[in-house]
Every structure is written in structure tokens, then in C-alpha cells.
N, C-alpha and C positions, 0 to 999 in steps of 0.2 A: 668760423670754426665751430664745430661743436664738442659735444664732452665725449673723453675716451671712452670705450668699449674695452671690455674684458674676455677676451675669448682664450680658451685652451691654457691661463692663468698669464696672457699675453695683453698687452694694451698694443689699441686702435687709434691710432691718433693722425690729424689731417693737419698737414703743416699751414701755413701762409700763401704759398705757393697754389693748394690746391690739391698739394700730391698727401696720398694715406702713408704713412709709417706704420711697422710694429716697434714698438717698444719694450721692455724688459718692466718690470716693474719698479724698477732700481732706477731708469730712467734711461736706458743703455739702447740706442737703435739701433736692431736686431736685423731686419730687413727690410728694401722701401727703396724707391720710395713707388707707388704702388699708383695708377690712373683714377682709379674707383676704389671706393669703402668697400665693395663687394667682394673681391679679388684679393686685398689685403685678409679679408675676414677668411678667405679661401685658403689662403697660402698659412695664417696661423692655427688652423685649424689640426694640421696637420706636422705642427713643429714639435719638437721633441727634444727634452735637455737633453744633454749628454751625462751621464755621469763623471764624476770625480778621477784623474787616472788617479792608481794604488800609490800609497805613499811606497819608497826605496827603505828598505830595512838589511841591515845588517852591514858588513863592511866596503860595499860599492855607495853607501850612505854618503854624500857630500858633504 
């Protein structure tokens, strides 16, 4: 195994198996598992948080 990669604020990581994972930096498997380091590096490159939805205000408020 070798040491994660950080790409697009994303960790690269290669399981036991042999398969590449992205991971979150939190530790959270994002997506994977992946054949090649290359194609992992591929697909996070282009990953994109999402924002927060808006909090509910006023009286529809739970």
C-alpha cells in the first residue's frame, strides 16, 4: 500500500485488495473502488462539494 494523495482537497487511497478509493479527509469513502491510482486521481479531480441546503426559518421551522 502506499501513502494517500491529496488531489482536489480529496484523499487517494489503495485498499488491501489492490482497488484505489477516494476518501473525504474526515475519513468518509466518497467513491471506489477504482482499478488504477490513475483513474481514481481522474474521477477526484473533478469532484465538487455541494453546498449546505438553507436552513427553514420562520413558522414551517420543525
Amino acid at each position: 500500500m502506499s501513502a494517500a494523495k491529496s488531489i482536489n482537497g480529496y484523499l487517494i487511497n489503495q485498499a488491501k485488495d489492490g482497488q484505489w478509493w477516494i476518501d473525504s479527509v474526515g475519513g468518509e469513502n466518497i467513491a471506489g473502488p477504482f482499478p488504477t491510482e490513475a483513474l481514481a486521481i481522474e474521477v477526484a479531480s473533478v469532484l465538487q462539494d455541494q453546498p449546505a441546503a438553507p436552513k427553514r426559518r420562520g413558522k414551517d421551522k420543525p
